[in-house]
N, C-alpha and C positions, 0 to 999 in steps of 0.2 A: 326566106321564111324559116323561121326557128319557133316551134314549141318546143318548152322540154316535155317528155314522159311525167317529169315531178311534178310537173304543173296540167299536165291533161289529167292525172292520176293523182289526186289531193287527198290527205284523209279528210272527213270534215262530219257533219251532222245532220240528221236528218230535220224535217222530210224533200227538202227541195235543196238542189245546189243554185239553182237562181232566183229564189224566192226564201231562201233560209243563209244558206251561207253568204250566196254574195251581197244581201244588204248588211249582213253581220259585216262583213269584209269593209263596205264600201264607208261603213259608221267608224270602222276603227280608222280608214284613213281621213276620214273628217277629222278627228279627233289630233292625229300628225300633225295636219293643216293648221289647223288651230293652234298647237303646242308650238310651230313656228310663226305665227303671227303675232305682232306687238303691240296687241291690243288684249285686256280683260276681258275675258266673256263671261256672263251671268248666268246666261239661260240656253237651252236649246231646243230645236223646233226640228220637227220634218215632217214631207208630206208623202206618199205612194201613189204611181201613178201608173196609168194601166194595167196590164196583167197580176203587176205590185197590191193592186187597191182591189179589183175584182175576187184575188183567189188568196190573197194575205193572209186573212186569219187561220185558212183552212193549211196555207204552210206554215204558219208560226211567221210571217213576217216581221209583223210587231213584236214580236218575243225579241227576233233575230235584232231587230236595228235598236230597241232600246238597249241589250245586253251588248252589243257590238259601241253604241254608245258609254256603257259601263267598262270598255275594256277588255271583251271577252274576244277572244278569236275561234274560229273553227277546229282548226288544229288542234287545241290544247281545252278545248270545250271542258268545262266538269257540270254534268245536270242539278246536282243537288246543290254547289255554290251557286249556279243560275237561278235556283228555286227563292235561295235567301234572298237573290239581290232585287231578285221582280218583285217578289214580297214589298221588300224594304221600301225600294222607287214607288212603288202604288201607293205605299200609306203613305212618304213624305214628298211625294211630288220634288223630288231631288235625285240628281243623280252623281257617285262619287267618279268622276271622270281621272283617269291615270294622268299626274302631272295638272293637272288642270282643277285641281278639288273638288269643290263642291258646287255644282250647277243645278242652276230651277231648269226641272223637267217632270211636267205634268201628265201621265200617256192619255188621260183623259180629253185632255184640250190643244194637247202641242207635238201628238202624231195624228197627221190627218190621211185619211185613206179618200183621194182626190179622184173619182169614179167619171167625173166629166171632162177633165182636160190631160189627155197624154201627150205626153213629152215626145218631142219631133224626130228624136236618135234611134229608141227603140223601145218595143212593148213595154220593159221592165225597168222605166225609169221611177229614180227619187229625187228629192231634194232633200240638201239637209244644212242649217241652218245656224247661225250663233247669236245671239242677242243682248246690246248692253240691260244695264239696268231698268233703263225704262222698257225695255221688249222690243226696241230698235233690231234693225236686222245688219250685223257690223260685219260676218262674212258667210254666204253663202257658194253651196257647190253643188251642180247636179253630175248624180252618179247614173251609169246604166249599167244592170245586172246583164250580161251579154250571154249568161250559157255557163255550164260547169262552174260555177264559183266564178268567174271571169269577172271584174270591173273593171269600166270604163269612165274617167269623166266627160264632159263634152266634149272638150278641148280635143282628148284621145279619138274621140272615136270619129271628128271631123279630118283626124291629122291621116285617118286611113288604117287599112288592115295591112299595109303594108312597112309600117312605122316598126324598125328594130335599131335599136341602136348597140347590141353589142358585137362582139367582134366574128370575122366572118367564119363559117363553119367549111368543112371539105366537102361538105353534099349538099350544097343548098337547094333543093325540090321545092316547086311549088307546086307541081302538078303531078299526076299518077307517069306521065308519059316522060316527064322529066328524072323521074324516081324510075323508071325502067332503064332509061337512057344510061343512066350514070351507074346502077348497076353489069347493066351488059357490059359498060366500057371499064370498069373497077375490078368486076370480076367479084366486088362482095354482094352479099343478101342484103336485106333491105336491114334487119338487124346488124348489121355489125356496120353499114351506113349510120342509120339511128345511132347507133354506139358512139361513133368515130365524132358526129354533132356533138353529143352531149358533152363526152370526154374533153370538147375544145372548150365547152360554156361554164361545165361544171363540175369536172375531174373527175378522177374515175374512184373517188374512195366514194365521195357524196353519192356519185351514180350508182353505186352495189349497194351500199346500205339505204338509201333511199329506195329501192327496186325491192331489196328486202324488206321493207317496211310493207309498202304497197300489198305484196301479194301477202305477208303477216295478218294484216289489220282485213286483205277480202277472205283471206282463208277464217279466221275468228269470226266474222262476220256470217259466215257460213256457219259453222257449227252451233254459236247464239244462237242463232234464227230454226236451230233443226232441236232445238232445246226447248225454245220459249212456248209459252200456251198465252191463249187471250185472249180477249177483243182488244182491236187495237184503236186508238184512241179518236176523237174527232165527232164522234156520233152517230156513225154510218154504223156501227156493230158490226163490225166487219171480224170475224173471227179467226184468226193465223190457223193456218193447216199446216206450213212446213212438216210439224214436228210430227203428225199423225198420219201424214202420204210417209214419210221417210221412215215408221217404224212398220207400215205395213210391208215397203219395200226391201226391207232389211229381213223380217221374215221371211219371205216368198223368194229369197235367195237361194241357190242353188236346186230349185223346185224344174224339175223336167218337163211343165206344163205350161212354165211361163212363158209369153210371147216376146219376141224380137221386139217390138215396139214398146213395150215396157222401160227400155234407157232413155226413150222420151220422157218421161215422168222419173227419172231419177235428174235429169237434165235441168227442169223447171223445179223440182224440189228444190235445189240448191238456188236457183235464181230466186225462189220466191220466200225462201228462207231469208236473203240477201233485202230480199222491198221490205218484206215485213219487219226487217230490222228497222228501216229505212225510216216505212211510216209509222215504227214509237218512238221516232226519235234518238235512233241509236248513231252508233259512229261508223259511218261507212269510209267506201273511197269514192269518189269521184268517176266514172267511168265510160260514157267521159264525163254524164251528169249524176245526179243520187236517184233519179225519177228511170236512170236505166242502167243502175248501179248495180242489177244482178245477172245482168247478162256475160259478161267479162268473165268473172269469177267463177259464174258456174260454169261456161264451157273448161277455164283450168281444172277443176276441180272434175267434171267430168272426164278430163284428158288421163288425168292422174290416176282416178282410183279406178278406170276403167279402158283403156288404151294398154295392151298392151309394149311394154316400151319405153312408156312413159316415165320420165326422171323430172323429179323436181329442179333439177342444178339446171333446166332448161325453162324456166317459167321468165326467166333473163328475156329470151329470143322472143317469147311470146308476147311479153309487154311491150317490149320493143317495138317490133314489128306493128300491137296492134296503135300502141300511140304514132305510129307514122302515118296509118291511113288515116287515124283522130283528125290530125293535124292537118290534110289537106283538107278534110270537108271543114273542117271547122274555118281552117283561111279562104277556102273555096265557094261556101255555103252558111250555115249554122249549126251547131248544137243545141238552140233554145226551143225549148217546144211554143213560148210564147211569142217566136217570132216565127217556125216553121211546122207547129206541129210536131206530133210522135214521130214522123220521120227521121226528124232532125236528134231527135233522142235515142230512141232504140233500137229506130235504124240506124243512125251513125254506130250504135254499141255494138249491133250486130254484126258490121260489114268488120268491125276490128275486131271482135274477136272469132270471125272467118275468117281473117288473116293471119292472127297469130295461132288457130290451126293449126291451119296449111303451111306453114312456115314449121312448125316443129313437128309435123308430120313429115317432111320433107318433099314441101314444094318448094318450085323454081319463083324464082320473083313475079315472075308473067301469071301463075299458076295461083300464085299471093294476091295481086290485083284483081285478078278474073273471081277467087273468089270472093273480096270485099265486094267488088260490084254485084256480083251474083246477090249477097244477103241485102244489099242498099236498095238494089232495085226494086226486089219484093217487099217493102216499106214504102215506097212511095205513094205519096198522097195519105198515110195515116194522121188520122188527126189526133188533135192532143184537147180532151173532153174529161178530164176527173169529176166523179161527180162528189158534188159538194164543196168541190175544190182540195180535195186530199187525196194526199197520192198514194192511193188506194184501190179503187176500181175505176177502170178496167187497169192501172197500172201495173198489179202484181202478176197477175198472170200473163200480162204482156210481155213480162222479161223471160218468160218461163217460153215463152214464145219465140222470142227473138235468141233465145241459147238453142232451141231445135233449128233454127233456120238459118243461126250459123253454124254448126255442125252438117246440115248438107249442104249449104254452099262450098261449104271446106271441100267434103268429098265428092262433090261434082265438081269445083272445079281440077281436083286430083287425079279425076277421069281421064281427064283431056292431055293438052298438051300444054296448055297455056292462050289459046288463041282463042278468040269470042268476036262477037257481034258487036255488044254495046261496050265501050272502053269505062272504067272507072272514072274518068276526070266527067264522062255524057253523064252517069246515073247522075254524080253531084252534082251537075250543072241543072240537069231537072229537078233535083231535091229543091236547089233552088230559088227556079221557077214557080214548080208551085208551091213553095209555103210562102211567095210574095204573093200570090195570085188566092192563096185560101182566105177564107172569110175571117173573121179575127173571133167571131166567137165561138171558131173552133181549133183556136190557139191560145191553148193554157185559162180560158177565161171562165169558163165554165160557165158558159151561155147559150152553149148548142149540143149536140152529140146525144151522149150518155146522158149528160151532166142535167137535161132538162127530160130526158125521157125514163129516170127512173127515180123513185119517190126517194127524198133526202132526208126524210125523216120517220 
């Protein structure tokens, strides 16, 4: 089993990494698909389906797949070119597709948000579609949004989670218990394992400046977010505080009054600086998704300006380490909140960046699992209820939540020795359990929870 860190850790846009970017994602490679096929296409069609169709508008999904139809990628996203082009496609019911010209595409009548039939693979399915002249349908492909940016088509995701085809790495872990193994017997940390993968997959110049970029794009991400004022967008009037918790606490520095618990609230400043980028649509990373994209950051960013000890030239070991625990729950379990719940989101965020801690606090690898697990556990059974469908409330203070709880997972498990109760591979394996077992419309649907018990308008 191989993730890279560059692909757990993606720059991309907000407000959803599987409700924004990856139908973005899954429309540009229809578009591939098509540019190899040897047939004309005239028009284009797609439909959303479950969690896709229920909470779409409220993540921009129809933004995301028509502009992902025009060409756009996450990556390299620009808001104000997106502005022209949805403009432009609204008034003429055309879309300029890269290599492909000019295609009929209606969003009015040929994106349909299909709220009665979900697709068999997984919550966050679409379809997307080519049509001759007459509106025949000449090739179709269904994509699944799987979590962090992630697609899948059918074909993929029937062929297994277990499907890698490139070439083999020195530490291939699939499990926490296999990743302890091969540490004790190596003799390295779970980072310079991490390392030693990537460096076989995809060198080591790609892996430093990719790694630099990563922590770049969450560190700006942070200080936007402790900048900006507003409401942010959607309806809800939900008003950004980053910048007004963070000027109070900048004040009340050095004040001999102030309480210990007060780095709680520098902790979630930064994480909530981070959603609130999130939810106007700014450019985040990936971490492992954009719905729990300030948890990561803000424990670095805590580590940094408030750890004594702390060096930047070490934020390497952090990512590292916490994309390895990413990467089992995600092969293990899921990152999608609409197939497992908050669990699955900012718990998975929290247990890695509990690990990437305690890894550059200097814990032992045993000491690194014990406390991913520790923050995984205390997420269990969270559901994933945005109300309105915007990732918004409860999701911002959630992450502000999930960076306090993994900073004491860190330092409980740094107590110890290494040795626990519950092993990391058991929390994932109940993560799970129950997000197969939780009800679906308290998964991403905005059918239950919050999502119905507080007024939306």
């Amino acid at each position: 089993m191989f993730l890279s860190v560059l692909d757990l850790f993606k720059v991309g846009v907000g407000p959803s990494s599987s409700h924004t970017m990856g139908p973005m994602v899954a429309a540009e490679r229809f578009l591939d698909a098509l540019r190899a096929a040897p047939f004309q296409a005239h028009g284009l069609r797609a439909s959303l389906h479950g969690s896709l169709a229920f909470t779409g508008v409220g993540h921009a999904t129809d933004r995301a797949v028509i502009l992902g139809l025009a060409g756009f990628s996450p990556a390299t996203y620009d808001a104000s070119r997106a502005e022209e082009t949805l403009t432009h496609i609204n008034g003429t019911a055309r879309i300029e597709a890269p290599g492909l010209g000019t295609l009929r595409f209606d969003p009015k009548t040929d994106l349909v948000f299909d709220y009665d039939h979900p697709l068999p693979g997984h919550a966050n399915g679409m379809i997307v579609m080519a049509t001759d002249p007459q509106g025949d349908v000449i090739l179709q492909e269904t994509y699944y949004s799987v979590g962090g940016g992630f697609v899948m088509t059918a074909n993929e995701l029937a062929a297994g989670r277990d499907h890698d085809d490139g070439p083999p790495v020195p530490y291939p872990f699939k499990s926490a218990a296999q990743m302890l193994d091969m540490a004790a017997r190596s003799g390295k940390s779970i980072a310079q394992m991490k390392r030693a993968n990537e460096i076989g997959r995809i060198g080591t110049e790609r892996l430093d400046s990719g790694l630099a970029r990563i922590w770049q794009v969450m560190n700006d991400c942070i200080d936007r977010g402790l900048e900006a004022e507003g409401i942010l967008p959607g309806g809800l009037n939900v008003r950004r505080r980053a910048r007004a918790i963070h000027e109070k606490l900048q004040a009340e520095r050095g004040m001999n009054l102030t309480a210990p618990h007060v780095i709680n609230d520098w902790m979630s400043t930064y994480a909530m600086a981070v959603n609130e980028e999130n939810a106007a649509g700014g450019q985040v990373v990936t971490a492992p998704t954009n719905g729990a994209a300030g948890v990561v950051p803000a424990v670095i960013r805590y580590w940094l300006d408030h750890v004594p000890g702390a060096r930047a030239a070490r934020v390497d070991e952090f990512l590292l380490t916490a994309a390895a625990i990413g990467g089992l729950v995600k092969f293990n379990a899921s990152i999608s909140g609409a197939e497992a719940g908050c669990q699955a989101e900012v718990g998975s965020a929290s247990a890695m960046a509990a690990a990437g801690l305690c890894a550059v606090l200097g814990g032992t690898p045993e000491q690194i699992e014990n406390a991913a697990e520790i923050a995984l556990e205390h997420h269990l059974g969270m559901t994933c209820d945005p109300v309105k469908g915007l990732v918004q409330v409860p999701c911002i203070e959630r992450n502000g939540l999930g960076a306090i709880k993994a900073v004491s997972a860190a330092s409980l498990a740094l107590r110890g020795d290494g040795q626990h109760f519950v092993p990391l591979d058991s929390a994932i394996e109940t993560m799970r359990q129950v997000g197969a077992d939780m009800h679906e419309k308290y998964k991403e649907t905005s059918l239950g929870g919050l999502a119905v018990n507080i007024p939306n308008c």
